[in-house]
N, C-alpha and C positions, 0 to 999 in steps of 0.2 A: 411091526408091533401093533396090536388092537386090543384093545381090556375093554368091555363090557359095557355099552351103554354109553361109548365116545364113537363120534363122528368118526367114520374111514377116509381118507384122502390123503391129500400133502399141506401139514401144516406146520406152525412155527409156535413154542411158547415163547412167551414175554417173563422174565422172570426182574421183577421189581423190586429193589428195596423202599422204605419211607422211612423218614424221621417223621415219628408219631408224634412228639412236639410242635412240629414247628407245620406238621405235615407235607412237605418236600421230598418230591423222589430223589435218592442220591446214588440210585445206581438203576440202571437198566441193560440187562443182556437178552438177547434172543440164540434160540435155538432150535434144532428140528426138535420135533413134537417127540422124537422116540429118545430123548436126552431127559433124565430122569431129574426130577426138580433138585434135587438137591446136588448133582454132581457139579456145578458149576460155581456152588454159590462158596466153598471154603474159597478161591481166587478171586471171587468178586469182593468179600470181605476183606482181607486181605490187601487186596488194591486199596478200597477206599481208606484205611486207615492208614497205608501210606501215602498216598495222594491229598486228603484232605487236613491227614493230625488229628483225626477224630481219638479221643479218649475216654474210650465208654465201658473201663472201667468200674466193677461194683454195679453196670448199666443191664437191664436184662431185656431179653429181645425174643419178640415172640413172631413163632412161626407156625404158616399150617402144616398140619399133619406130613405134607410129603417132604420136609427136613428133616422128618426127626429121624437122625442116622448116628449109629454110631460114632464116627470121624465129625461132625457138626459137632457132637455135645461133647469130641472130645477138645475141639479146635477153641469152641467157644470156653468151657471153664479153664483152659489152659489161658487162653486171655484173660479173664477171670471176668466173664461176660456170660449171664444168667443163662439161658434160652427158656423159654415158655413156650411149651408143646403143645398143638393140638393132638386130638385124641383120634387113634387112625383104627376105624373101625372093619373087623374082619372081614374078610373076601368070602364070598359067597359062591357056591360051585352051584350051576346049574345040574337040577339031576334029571339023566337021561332015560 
């Protein structure tokens, strides 16, 4: 996989959560680089609210543009946890 304008090689994302309060990472996962940001994050979520007891609740969570999917915004108001979306601007086709 190669999109436009990223580095070619072999690399790894770091996918982070933070408590914006307190400002504390409280989740980190890595992956290959061709593992699409948002696939990992409904089990990372997930985990930390059974693992920690977090209840965030009425709490709303904001993420960039590569969450915003379907299945997140359904997982999250099923929790009844806001999401705040960035705004994921159209892809651009090179003309040949």
């Amino acid at each position: 996989m190669h999109r436009e304008g990223k580095p070619k090689g072999f690399f790894y994302l770091d996918h982070r959560t933070v408590d914006g309060k307190h400002n504390l990472i409280t989740d980190t996962y890595v992956t290959a680089r061709n593992v699409h940001d948002s696939q990992p994050y409904m089990a990372r979520l997930k985990r930390q609210l059974e693992r920690f007891g977090f209840n965030p609740v009425g709490v709303g969570v904001v993420f960039d543009a590569g969450y915003f999917t379907a299945p997140i915004c359904h997982l999250l108001l099923t929790e009844q946890i806001y999401p705040v979306l960035g705004y994921r601007r159209p892809s651009v086709v090179a003309q040949t």
